[in-house]
N, C-alpha and C positions, 0 to 999 in steps of 0.2 A: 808476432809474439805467440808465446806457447803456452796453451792452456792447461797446465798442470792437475787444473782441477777435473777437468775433463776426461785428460787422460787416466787421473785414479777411477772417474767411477768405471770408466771401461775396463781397464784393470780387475776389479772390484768384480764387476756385472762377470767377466770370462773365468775369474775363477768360482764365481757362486754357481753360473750353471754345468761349470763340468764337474764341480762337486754332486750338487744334483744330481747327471747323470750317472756319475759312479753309483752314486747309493739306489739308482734305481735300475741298473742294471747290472746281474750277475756276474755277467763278461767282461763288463769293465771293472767292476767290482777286483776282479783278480787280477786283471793286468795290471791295476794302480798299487796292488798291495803288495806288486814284486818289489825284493829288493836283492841288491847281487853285489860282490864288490867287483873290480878293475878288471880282476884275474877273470872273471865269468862273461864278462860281455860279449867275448864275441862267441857267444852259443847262444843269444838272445837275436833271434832276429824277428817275433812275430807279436813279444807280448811285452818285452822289457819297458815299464814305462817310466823306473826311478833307481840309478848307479850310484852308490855310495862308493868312495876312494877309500876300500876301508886297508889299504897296503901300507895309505900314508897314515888315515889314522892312530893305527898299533903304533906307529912312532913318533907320533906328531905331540910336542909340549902341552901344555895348558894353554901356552899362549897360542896356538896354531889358529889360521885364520879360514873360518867355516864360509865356503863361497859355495853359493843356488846357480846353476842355470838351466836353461832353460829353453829346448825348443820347441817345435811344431811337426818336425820332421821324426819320421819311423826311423827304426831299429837298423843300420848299413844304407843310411843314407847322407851326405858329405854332411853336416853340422853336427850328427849322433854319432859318427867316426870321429869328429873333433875330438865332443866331447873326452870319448875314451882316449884319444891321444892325450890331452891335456892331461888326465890323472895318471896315464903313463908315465910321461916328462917328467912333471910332478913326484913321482913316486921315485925318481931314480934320481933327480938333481933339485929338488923343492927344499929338504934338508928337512922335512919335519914341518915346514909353518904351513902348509894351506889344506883344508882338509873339503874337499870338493864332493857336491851332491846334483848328480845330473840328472833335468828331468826331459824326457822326451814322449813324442807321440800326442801334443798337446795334452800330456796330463796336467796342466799349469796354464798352459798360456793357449790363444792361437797365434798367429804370428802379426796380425794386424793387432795385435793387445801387448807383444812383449816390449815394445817401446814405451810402453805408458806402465807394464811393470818394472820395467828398470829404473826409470822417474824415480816411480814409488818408495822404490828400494825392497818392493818382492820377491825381486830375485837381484843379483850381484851382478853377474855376466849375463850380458846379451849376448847372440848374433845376428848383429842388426842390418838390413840391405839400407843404402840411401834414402832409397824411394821413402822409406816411413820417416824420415826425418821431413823430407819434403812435406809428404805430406802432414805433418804438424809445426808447420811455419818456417820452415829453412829453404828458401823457395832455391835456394842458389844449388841443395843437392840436386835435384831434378837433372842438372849438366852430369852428373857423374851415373849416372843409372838409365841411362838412351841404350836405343840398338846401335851396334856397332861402333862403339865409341873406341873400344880395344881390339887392337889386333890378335892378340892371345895373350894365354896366362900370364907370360913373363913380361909383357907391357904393361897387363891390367897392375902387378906385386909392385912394379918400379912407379908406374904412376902414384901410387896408395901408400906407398911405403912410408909410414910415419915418420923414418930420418930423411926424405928426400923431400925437396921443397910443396911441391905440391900437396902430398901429404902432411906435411906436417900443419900447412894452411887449412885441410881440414880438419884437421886435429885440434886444433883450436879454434877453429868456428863451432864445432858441438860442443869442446868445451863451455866455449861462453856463452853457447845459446840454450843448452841442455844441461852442464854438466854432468857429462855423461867424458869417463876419458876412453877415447879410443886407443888401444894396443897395437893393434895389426889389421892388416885387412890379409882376409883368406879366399881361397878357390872357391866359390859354392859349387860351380860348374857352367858350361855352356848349356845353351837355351836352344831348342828346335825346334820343330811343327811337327805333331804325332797326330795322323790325321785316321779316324777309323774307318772311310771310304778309300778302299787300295785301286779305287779307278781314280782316281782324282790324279794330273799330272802336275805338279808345281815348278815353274822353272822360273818367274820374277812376281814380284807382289800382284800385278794382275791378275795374276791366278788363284789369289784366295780369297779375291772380293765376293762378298757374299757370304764368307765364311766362319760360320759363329763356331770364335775360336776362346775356350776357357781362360781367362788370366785371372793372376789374384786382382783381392779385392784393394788395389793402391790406384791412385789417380796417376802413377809414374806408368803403371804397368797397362792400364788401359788405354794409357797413349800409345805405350808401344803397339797394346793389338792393332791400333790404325795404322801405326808408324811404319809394319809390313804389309799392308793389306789389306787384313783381317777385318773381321766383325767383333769386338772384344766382347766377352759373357763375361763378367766378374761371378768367381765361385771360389771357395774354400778347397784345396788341394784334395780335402775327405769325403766333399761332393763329388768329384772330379769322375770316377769311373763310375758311379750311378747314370751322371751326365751324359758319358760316351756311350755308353751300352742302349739307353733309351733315345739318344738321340735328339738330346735338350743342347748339346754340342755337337759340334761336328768336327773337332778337331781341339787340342790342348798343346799349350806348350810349355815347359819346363825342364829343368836342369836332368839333364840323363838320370840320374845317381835316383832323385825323388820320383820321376815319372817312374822308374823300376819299381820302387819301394813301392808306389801306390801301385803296380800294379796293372800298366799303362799299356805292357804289351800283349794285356790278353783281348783289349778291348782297341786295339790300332791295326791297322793293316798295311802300311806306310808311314816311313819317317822323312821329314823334310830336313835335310841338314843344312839347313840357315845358320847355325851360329852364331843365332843375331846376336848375343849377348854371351861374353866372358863375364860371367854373373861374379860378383864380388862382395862379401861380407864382411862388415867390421867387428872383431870382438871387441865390448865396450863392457868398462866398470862403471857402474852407481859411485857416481862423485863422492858421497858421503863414505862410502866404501873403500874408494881408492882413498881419502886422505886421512883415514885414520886408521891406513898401514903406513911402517915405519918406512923410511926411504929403502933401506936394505931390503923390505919385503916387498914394496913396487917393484925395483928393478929389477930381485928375481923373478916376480911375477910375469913382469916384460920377457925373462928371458925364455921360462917356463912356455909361455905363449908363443912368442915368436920359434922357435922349436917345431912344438908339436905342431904349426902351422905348416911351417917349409916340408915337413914329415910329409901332416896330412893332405899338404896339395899334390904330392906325387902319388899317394894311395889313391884320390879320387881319379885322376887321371888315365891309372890301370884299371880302375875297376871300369871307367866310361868305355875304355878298348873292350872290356871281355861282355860288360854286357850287350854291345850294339851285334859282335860275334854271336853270344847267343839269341839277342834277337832277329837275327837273318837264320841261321841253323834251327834253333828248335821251334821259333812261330811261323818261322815265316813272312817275317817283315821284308818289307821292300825298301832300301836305304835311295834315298831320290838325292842327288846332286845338283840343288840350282843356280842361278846365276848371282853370286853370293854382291858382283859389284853392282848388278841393277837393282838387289835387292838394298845395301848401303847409300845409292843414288839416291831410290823413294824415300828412303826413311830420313838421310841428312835436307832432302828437298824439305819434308814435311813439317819438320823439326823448325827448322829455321823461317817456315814461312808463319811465323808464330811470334808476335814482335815481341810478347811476353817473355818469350827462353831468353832473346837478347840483352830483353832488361835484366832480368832478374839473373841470369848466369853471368859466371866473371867469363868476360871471352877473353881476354889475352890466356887464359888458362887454357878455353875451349880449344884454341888455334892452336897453343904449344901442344895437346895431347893429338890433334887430327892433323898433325904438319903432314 
């Protein structure tokens, strides 16, 4: 069961202290008090932390429907491109009804708190990973957020796809255990090991035992640090380069797109191309939200969504090409190639020798997706 109540005060507590911080710091002070509309975003890549749709505004009725979201992620990294895709779509096929305010760079949330704002209904749209459902009593997501459970991108969409059966089976388990509706699930990106010792050689999970490797702070995610190897460190993505540089890690892992954004490859000297994970996000409405738009303005919403998704998983995907390019040409980086099926081998052994995954995962589900 899900503790709603729980989840407001953390809610509650993550937006009182980055208020806090704002008012006690100059520098955030101005980042939080930008505002830009659609047309300007992408010349914001270092301080934008609040996009107003003001394209759709100018046209949008009395009745047009004001939707919050909300991530964690900086300015040109895969959810903060969402965003702007959505109020693109929006702005060209929405018709006037949705009028969108995007906030990024945790000006609102961190990302282990946006699940317990959406609850809330503090913000509208999530993008939610599994893992935090899991971890707030849906013990059965956990099967859906492992290492290597997809082959690539276009396994991970047909798996998830909210009209194909799987998907839609979880589509109505958060319904009814959250309501919370799920729209689409999107690309966040693939997962790697950015390790800042460029002696280290990695070719199967033995090789990074011992190695305190940063992961967020989710119970799905810290299994994973084991479930390669690793030694997991649970830290906040905005600790993250503090971490690597002093030497409280020894290694991070994260979706290409956000490890650029933070910054990842001033402080790496080698990248592991694991792949453990075709990371996957759900965009989800606050139930109270979704049902008191009219069915005309769900479905465009669906469609608005579903759009700027298919868009934006092919922007992420070139921008992963161009930045790994520039991280070998201007840093310097070492791109390492390891044994990607001994490393699938340890992690589905580890996984499974875990009588709990058995229970609590549907496995005829498990098998149809690992056949």
């Amino acid at each position: 069961m899900i503790n709603k109540n729980r989840l407001s005060v953390l809610a509650i507590a993550a937006l009182i202290t980055v208020s806090l911080a704002a008012c006690s710091s100059g520098k955030k002070e101005s980042a939080a008090g930008s505002q830009t509309s659609a047309a300007q975003v992408d010349e914001i890549q270092t301080s934008g932390t609040q996009t107003t749709d003001t394209s759709v505004g100018d046209t949008a009725g009395k009745d047009a429907v004001k939707l919050i979201t909300s991530t964690s992620q900086l300015p040109g990294a895969s959810t903060q491109l969402l965003q702007s895709r959505i109020s693109e779509v929006s702005g060209q096929k929405g018709g006037g009804n949705f009028r969108f305010e995007h906030y990024d760079s945790a000006t609102l949330f961190k990302s282990s708190a946006e699940l317990g704002a959406l609850l809330d209904g503090n913000i509208d749209i999530g993008f939610i990973q599994l893992g935090y459902f899991y971890d707030n009593g849906a013990l059965w997501a956990n099967m859906f957020d492992i290492a290597f459970l997809y082959d690539d991108v276009d396994d991970m969409m047909q798996v998830l796809d909210t009209e194909g059966e799987v998907g839609k089976w979880v589509q109505d388990q958060i319904w009814d255990e959250f309501h919370v509706k799920v729209i689409a699930p999107f690309y966040l990106g693939r997962r790697d090991v950015w390790l800042s010792d460029g002696s280290l050689t990695v070719q199967t999970p033995e090789d990074l035992k011992g190695v305190k490797i940063r992961m967020p702070n989710s119970a799905s995610f810290l299994d994973m640090g084991t479930a390669i190897g690793a030694e997991p460190t649970p830290l906040d993505s905005s600790e993250t380069y503090l971490a690597m540089q002093t030497g409280t890690v020894d290694a991070q892992e994260n979706i290409i797109l956000s490890s650029y954004a933070n910054a990842m490859q001033e402080v790496s000297k080698s990248i592991v191309m694991t792949d453990h994970m075709i990371t996957a996000n759900l965009v989800c409405v606050n139930g109270d939200k979704w049902e008191n738009m009219t069915p005309e303005q769900q479905e465009l919403l669906t469609q608005v969504i579903r759009e700027a998704v298919e868009q934006n998983n092919q922007d992420v995907m070139a921008e992963e090409a161009k930045i790994l390019d520039e991280c070998v040409e201007k840093y310097g980086i070492n791109l390492q190639e390891p044994d990607k099926d001994a490393f699938k081998e340890y992690a589905f052994k580890y996984y499974l020798s875990n009588p709990d995954n058995e229970k609590n995962w549907n496995m005829d589900i498990f098998n149809e997706i690992t056949k």
